[in-house]
C-alpha positions in Angstrom: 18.6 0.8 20.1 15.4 1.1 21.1 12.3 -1.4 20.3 10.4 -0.6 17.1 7.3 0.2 17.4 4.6 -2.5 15.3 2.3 -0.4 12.5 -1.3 -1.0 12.9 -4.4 0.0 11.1 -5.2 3.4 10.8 -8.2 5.8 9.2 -7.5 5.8 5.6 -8.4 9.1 4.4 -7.5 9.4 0.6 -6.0 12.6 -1.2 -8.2 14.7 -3.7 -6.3 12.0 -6.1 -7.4 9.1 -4.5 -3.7 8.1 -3.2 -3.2 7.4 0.3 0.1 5.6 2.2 0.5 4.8 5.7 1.9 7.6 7.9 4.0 4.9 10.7 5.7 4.0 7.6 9.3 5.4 7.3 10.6 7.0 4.5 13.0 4.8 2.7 14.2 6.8 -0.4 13.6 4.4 -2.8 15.8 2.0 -0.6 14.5 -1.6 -1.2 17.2 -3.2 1.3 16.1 -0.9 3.8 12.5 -1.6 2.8 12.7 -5.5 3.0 14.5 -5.4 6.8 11.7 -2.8 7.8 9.2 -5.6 6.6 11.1 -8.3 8.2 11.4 -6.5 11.6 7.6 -5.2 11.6 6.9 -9.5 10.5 5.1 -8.4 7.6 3.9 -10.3 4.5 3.1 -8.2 2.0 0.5 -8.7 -0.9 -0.3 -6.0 -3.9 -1.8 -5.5 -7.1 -2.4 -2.8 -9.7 -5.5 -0.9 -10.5 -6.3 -2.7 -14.0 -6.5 -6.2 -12.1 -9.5 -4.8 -11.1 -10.5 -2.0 -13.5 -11.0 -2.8 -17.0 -11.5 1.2 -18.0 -10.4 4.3 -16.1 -10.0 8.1 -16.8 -5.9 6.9 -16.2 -5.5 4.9 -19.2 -7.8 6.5 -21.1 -7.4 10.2 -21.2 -4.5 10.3 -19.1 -5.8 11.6 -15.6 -3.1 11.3 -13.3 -5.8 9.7 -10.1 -7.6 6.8 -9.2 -10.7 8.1 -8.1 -13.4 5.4 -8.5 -10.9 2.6 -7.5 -11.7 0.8 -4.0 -9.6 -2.3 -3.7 -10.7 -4.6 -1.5 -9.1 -6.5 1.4 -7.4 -9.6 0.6 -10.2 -12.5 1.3 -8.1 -13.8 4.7 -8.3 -11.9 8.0 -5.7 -9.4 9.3 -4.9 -7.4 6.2 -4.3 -4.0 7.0 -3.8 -1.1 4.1 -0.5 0.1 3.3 -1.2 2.7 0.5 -2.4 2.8 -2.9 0.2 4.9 -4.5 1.1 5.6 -8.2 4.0 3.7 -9.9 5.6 3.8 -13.3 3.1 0.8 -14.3 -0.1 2.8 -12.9 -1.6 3.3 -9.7 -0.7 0.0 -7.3 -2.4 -0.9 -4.1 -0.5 -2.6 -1.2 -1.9 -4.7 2.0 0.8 -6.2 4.9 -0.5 -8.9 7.3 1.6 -9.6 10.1 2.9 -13.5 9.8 5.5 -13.7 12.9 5.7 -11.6 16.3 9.0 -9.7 16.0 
C-alpha cells in the first residue's frame, strides 16, 4: 500500500454560501471509523466549534438563511492550526481546525 500523503494548508476560497472543506480530504460517506483512522494516520488533533460560540445573531437563526456569510472563525490561539472546513450540520453551520500532534 502506498504511503499517504500528509494534508497541508491550502487557499481557502469560500462558496457563495460561505462553506468551504478541504479538497486532500477523502470522502468518507458519513463513515466515522473511517474518519477517526484517516485522522490517526494523517497525526491529527482536531478542534471545532459552531457558529453561535461566536455569533450571537445571524440571518441563520433568525430568518432561516441557509449560509454563514459574515462568519470568520478565527485560528485556534496556538500555532500550526490549519482549516479543515466550515460546513453545515444538523446543529448549524460548524467550523473545524486539525493540527498535526505526531509524525505518522
Amino acid at each position: 500500500m502506498p504511503e499517504e500523503k500528509l494534508i497541508g494548508p491550502v487557499e481557502v476560497v469560500r462558496d457563495e454560501d460561505g462553506y468551504w472543506y478541504h479538497p486532500h480530504i477523502p470522502d468518507f460517506d458519513e463513515d466515522a471509523e473511517a474518519w477517526k483512522a484517516w485522522l490517526e494516520a494523517q497525526g491529527l488533533k482536531v478542534t471545532g466549534w459552531h457558529m453561535d460560540s461566536d455569533l450571537d445573531a445571524h440571518p441563520y437563526w433568525e430568518v432561516g438563511e441557509a449560509h454563514c456569510l459574515g462568519w470568520n472563525p478565527e485560528t485556534p490561539i496556538d500555532d500550526g492550526w490549519l482549516l479543515l472546513g466550515i460546513f453545515d450540520t444538523d446543529d448549524g453551520p460548524y467550523v473545524q481546525w486539525a493540527r498535526r500532534e505526531v509524525t505518522p
